[in-house]
GUVONU-929056 format. One record per residue: residue in three letters; x, y, z of N, C-alpha, C, O in turn. Coordinates in steps of 0.05 Angstrom, whole numbers, plus 5000, padded with zeros to 4 digits. Layout:
N
ALAXYZXYZXYZXYZ
...
//
This chain:
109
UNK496416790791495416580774494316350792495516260811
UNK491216250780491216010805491615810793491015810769
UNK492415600802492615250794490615130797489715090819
UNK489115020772487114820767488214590780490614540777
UNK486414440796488014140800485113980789482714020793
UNK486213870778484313580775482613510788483913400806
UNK480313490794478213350806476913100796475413130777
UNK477112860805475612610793473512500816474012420839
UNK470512520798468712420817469212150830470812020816
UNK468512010851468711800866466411610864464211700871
UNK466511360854464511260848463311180869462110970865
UNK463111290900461211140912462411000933461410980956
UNK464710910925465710660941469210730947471010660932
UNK469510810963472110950969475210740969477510780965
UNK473210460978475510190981476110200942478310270933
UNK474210140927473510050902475510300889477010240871
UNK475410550897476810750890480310730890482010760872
UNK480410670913483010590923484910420913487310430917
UNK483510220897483410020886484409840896486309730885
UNK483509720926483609520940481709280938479609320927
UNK482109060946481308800942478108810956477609010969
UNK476708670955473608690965473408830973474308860996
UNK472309020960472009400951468209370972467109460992
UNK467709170949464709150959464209060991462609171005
UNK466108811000465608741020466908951036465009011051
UNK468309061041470509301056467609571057467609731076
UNK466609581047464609831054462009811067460909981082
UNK460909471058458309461081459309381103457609371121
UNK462509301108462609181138463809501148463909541172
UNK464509691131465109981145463110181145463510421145
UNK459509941147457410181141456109991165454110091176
UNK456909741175456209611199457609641224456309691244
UNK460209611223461709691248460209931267458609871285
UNK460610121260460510391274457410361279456610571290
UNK455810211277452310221281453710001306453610151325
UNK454609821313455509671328456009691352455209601373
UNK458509941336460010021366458110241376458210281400
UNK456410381363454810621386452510401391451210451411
UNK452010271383449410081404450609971432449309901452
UNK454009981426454809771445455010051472454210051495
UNK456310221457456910541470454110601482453810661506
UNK452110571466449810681484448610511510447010591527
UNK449910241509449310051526451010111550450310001571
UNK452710231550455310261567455610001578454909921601
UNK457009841551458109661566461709761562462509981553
UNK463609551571465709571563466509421541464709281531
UNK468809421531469209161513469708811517469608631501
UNK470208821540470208571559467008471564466408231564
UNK465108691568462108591572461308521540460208321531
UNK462008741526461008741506461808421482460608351462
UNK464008281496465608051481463607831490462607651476
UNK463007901520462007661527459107681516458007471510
UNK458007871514454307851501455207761476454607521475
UNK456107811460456907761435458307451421458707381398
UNK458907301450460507091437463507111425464407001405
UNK464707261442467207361424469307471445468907461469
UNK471607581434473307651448474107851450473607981429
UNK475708041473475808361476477908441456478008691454
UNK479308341444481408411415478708451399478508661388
UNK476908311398476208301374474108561377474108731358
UNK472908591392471108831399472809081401471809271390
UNK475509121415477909291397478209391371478209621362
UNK478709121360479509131331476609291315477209431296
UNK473009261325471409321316471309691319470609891305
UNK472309641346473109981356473810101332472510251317
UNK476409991331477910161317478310131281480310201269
UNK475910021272475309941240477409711232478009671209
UNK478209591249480409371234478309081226478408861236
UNK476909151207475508941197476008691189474608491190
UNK478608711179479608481161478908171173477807991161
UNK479808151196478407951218476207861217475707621216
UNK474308101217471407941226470207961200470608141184
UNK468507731196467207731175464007921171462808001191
UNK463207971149460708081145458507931164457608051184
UNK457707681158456707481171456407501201454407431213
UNK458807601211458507611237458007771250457207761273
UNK458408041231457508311246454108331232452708501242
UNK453308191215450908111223449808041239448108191250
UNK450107821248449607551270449707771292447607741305
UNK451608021303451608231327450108291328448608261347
UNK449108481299446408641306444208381313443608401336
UNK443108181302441408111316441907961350440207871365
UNK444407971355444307911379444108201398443808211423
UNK444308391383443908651401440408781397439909011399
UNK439008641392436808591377435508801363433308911365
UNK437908841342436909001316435708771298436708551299
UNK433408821279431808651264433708741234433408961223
UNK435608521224436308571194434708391180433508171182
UNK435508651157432408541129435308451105437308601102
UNK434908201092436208251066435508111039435707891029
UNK434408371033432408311000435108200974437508240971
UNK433108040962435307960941433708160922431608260929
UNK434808200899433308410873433108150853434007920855
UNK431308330828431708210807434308250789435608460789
UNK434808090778437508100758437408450738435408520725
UNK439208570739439108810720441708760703443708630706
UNK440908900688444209020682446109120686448109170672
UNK445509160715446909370719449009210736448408980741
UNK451009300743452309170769452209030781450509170790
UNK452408710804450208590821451808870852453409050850
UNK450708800868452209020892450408960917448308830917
UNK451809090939450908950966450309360968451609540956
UNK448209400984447509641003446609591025445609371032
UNK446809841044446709811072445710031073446710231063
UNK442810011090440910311093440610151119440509911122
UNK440610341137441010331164439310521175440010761179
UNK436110391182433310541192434710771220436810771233
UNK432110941220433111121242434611041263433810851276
UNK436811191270438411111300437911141318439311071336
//
């Protein structure tokens, strides 16, 4: 006999799923990190070089290592990429009905 288990689609947003607190903010800063750290990886720097280009400290380029977001703000892992001189774009939309929501499309790597 086999066992049906339940399947429930995921809306998208795995924090929002979870049902953790800034669902929205918790996924574009976990769709920015990791673009971060392989720019920093492809730079071969360390995390000590990488603190000092950055304005910041080697915990905190750690903490980016290892997804511990809670720390750093969206804002600031913005402010990285353009100091690593990635060009960010951020369109506002018109009003819908639908949802308001933040996305992150991240041009070829």
């Amino acid at each position: 006999m086999v066992r049906r288990i339940p399947i429930e689609e995921g809306s998208g947003n795995v924090f929002a799923d979870l049902g953790l607190p800034d669902a929205r903010e918790r996924l574009v800063k976990s769709r920015l990190a990791p673009l971060i750290t392989d720019i920093i990886r492809k730079k071969g720097w360390t995390q000590a070089e990488a603190a000092d280009r950055l304005s910041t400290h080697q915990p905190t380029i750690s903490a980016l290592r290892k997804g511990r977001l809670s720390s750093i703000t969206y804002d600031r892992l913005v402010g990285w990429l353009v100091a690593l001189g990635r060009p960010v774009e951020i369109r506002i939309g018109r009003e819908t009905r639908r949802e308001a929501h933040v996305e992150v499309a991240i041009a070829g790597r």
